[in-house]
N, C-alpha and C positions, 0 to 999 in steps of 0.2 A: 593578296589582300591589301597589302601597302599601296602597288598599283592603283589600284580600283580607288583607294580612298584619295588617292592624290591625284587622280584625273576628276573626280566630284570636286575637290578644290578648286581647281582649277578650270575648271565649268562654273563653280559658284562665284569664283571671280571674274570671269566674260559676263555674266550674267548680272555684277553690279556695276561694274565698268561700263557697262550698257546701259542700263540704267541711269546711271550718271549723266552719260554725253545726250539721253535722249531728255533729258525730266532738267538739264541744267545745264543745255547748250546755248547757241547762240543763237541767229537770224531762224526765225522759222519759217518752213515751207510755206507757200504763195497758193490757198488753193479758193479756185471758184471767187476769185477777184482779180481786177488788173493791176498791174503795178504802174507806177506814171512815175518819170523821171523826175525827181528834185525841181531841175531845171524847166520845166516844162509845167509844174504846180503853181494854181493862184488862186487859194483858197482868204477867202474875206469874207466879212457879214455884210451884208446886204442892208440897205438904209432902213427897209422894215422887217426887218429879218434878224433873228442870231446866229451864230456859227458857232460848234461846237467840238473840239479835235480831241476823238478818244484815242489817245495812243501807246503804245506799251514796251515802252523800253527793254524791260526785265527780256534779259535772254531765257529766264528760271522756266521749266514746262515750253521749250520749244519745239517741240512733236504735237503739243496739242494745241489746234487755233481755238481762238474764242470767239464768238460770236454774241454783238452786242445789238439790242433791240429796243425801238420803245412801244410801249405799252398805251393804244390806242382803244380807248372802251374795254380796257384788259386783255386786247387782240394784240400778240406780238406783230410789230412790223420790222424787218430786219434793216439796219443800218448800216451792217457792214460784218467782213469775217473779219478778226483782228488776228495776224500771226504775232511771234516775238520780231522786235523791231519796228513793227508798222504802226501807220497810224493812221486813221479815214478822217475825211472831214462831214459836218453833217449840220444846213441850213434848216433852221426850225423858229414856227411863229415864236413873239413872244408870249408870257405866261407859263403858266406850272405843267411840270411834263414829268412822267414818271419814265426811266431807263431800267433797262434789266441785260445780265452777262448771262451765258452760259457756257459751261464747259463739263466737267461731272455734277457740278450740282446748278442750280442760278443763286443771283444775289442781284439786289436793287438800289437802284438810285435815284431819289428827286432833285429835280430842277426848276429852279424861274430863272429864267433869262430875261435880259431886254435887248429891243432890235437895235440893231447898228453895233452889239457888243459880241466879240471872240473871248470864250472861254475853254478850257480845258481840262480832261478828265487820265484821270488815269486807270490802265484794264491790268491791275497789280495782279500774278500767279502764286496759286500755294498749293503744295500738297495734299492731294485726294488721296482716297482708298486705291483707285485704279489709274485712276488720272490725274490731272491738273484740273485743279477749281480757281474760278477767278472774280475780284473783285473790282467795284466799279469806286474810285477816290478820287473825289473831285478836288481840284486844285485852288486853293482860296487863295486871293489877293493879299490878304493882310498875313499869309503868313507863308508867302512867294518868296523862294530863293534864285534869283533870277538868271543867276548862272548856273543851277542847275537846270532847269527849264530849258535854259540856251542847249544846255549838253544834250536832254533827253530830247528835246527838236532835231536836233543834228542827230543824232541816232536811229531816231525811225523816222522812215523813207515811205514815203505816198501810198494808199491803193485805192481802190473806186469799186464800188459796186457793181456789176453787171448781171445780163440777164441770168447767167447762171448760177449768182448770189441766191437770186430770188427761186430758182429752182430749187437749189439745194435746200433753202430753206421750208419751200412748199413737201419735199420730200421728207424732210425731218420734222413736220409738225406736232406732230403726234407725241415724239418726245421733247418736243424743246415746250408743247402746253404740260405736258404733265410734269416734270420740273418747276415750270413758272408754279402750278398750282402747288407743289408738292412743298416747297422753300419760299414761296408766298408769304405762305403761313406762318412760318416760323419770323420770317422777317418783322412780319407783322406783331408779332409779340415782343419783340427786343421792345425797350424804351423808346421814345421817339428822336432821344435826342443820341442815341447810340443806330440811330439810322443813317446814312451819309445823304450828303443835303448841297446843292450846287445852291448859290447865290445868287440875287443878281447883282448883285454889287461888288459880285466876284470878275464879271466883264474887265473886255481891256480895249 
């Protein structure tokens, strides 16, 4: 009997130890995006364009990537899968844009931008029921710590969309609209000003 019970320990110990290394590891896996060398990235806004760099430092939930989108006539359009570490860039006209995350649940983010300005967001990870959920927090100007910003740049390392992004995503539609629609909702009941909100004057 002593046996038996100290082999379940001992099982229930792999079992959070695993747990651990996979929900609050580090670099996460690279899937259905390309990776581009550092040295080899030259990401800018464009004179009538914005540029916007969603990227995600937090090693926390590194088994599960997030996938960030904007919200086109309420039609997801994908912008990128974001693992831990990475971060995608992403040219958009100026004016108000609504973005949205998904991981076990969504959550949303607006934006005005203006052209010729780089901005930046962050795909912050937290604890689901099953998995990692993530959020979209936009990085204000006036209240920029610019050496940290420098660290979380140099931390996460390039990836790019490809055809296969847009695959996976046309496979998972089905659950990444029911989501939007399902946490839509609720988003939309928060206060407005307990909504997160990109600037334009947040540009650099």
């Amino acid at each position: 009997m002593l046996q038996t019970s100290g082999f379940k320990i001992r099982i229930v110990r792999f079992v959070f130890v695993l747990v651990v290394i996979l929900f609050f590891g580090c670099a996460g896996t690279v899937k259905n995006m390309r990776e581009i060398p550092d040295e080899h990235a030259a990401y800018a806004p464009d004179e009538d364009r914005a540029l916007i760099v969603f990227m995600r430092p937090s090693g926390i939930g590194s088994a599960v990537q997030s996938s960030v989108f904007k919200l086109v006539d309420e039609n997801p359009e994908l912008i990128g899968i974001v693992a831990a570490k990475k971060k995608v860039a992403y040219h958009l006209d100026p004016g108000e844009h609504l973005f949205m995350v998904i991981g076990e649940s969504a959550d949303f983010m607006k934006a005005d931008v203006q052209p010729g300005k780089k901005y930046y967001v962050l795909v912050t990870p937290r604890m689901g029921v099953w998995k990692a959920r993530f959020s979209l927090k936009p990085i204000h100007k006036d209240q920029l710590d610019p050496e940290k910003l420098a660290k979380w740049e140099k931390q996460c390392h390039w990836v790019e969309k490809t055809y296969e992004s847009d695959q996976w995503a046309d496979s998972n539609m089905p659950s990444i609209e029911s989501k939007k629609i399902k946490y839509m909702e609720t988003w939309l009941q928060r206060p407005e000003s307990e909504r997160p909100a990109l600037y334009a004057e947040d540009g650099f």
